[in-house]
N, C-alpha and C positions, 0 to 999 in steps of 0.2 A: 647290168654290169657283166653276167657272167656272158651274156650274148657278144658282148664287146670283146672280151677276155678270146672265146673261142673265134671272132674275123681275125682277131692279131694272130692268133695261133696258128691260124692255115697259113696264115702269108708268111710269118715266121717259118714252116715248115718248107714251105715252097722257093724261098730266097737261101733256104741252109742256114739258119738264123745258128743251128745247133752247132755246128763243126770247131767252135773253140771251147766248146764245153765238153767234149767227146771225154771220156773217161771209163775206167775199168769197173769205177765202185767202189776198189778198195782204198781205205784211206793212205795215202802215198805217205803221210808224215805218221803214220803208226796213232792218232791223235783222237778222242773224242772230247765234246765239249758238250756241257751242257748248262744251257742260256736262258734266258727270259725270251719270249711272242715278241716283245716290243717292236712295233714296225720302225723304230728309229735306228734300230741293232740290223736291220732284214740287210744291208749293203756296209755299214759302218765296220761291224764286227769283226766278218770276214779280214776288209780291207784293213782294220787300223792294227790287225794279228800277221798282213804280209801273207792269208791262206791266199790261194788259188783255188777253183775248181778241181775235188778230186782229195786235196790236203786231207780234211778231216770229216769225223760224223759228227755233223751238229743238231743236238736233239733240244728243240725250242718249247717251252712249255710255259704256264702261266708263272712270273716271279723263278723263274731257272730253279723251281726247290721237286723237292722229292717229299711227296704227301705221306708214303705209306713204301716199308722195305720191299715190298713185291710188286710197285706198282709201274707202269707202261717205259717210266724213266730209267728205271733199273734194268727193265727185260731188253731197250735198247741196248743200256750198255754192256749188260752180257753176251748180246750176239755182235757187240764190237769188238769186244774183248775175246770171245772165243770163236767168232764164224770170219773176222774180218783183221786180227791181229792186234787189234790199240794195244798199248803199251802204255799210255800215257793218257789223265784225263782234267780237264780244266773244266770248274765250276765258275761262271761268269753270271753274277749277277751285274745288275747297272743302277747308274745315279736315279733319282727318279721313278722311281720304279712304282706300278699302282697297285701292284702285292703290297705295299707299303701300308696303303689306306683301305685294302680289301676287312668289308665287317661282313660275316654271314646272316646276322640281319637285314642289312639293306639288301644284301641281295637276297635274301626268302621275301622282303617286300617288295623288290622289283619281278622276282615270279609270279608272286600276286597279280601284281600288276598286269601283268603279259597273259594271264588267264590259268596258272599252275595251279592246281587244285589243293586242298590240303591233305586230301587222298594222297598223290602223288607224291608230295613234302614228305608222307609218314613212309610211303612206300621204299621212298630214297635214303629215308633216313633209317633201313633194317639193312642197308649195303651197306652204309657210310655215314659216320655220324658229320652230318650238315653242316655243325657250329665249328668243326675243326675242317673240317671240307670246305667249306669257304669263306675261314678268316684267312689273313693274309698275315702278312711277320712286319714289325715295329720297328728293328732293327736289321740293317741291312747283313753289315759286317757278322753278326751273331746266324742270320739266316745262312751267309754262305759257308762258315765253321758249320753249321748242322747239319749242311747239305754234305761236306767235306767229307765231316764225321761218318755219316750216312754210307756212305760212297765205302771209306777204307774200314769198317768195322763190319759191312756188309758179309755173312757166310760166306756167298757165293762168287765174290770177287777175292780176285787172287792177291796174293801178300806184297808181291813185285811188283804189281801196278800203283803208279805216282800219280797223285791226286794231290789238285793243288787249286786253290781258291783266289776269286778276282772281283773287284768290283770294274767294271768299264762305265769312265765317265758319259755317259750318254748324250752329251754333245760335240765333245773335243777327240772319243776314243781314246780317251789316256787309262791305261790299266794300272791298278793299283793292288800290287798282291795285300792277300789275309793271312795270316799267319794262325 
């Protein structure tokens, strides 16, 4: 696959496949967002929000949640908020979602599985404790209130930043705010 990936890439580079994506980098709508992976969100999101290439920083992560106050989702939105200007941040989870039925046993028996040691399991488990590491949340609308919460009670984000929470229907793109 990734062999395939890189013939399109050259030929993409050599027709100018790029020139209507050209952009600065900084988010033109002052805007970050932060989503779920889901490959069904990868084009829907964007489009059914009216972004353009350029609009916003969209930081995609598994179930659109924040694990832990210091963790990768946070340090994005810090250098969006202080290196890049946001002003404004939308928490977008979706319908659907397989954070929903994520249990950190099955997946410590699918590492099993795949050859994961239990060396390895104890080892990960003096970084991160595993059972809250990868369960997943039961409720959707309660998940994006905590992310919300997370976000505006956060030290290190500023008080004037507007944070606001969504579910996106994951077939039709209808947002639906959380209060």
């Amino acid at each position: 696959m990734i062999e395939q990936i890189l013939a399109y890439n050259k030929r993409f580079v050599a027709v100018k496949g790029y020139e209507p994506f050209i952009t600065s980098g900084q988010p033109d709508m002052k805007l970050a967002i932060v989503s779920c992976m889901d490959t069904r969100l990868t084009k829907l999101l964007p489009n059914a929000l009216g972004l353009r290439n350029g609009d916003a920083k969209i930081i995609k992560v598994a179930g659109g949640t924040i694990l832990t106050p210091y963790d990768a989702v946070i340090r994005s939105l810090l250098v969006a908020i202080y290196e890049l200007g946001c002003q404004e941040i939308m928490i977008i989870h979706h319908s659907g979602c397989g954070a929903c039925h994520m249990n950190a046993a099955h997946f410590l028996h699918l590492m099993h599985d795949r050859g994961i040691t239990d060396e390895a399991i104890q080892e990960a488990n003096k970084h991160v404790n595993l059972n809250e590491y990868l369960d997943g949340f039961h409720d959707t609308e309660a998940s994006v209130r905590r992310t919300v919460a997370t976000v505006q009670q956060h030290p290190l984000i500023p008080k004037d930043i507007v944070v606001r929470g969504f579910i996106i229907d994951s077939r039709t793109g209808e947002l639906t705010p959380v209060d």
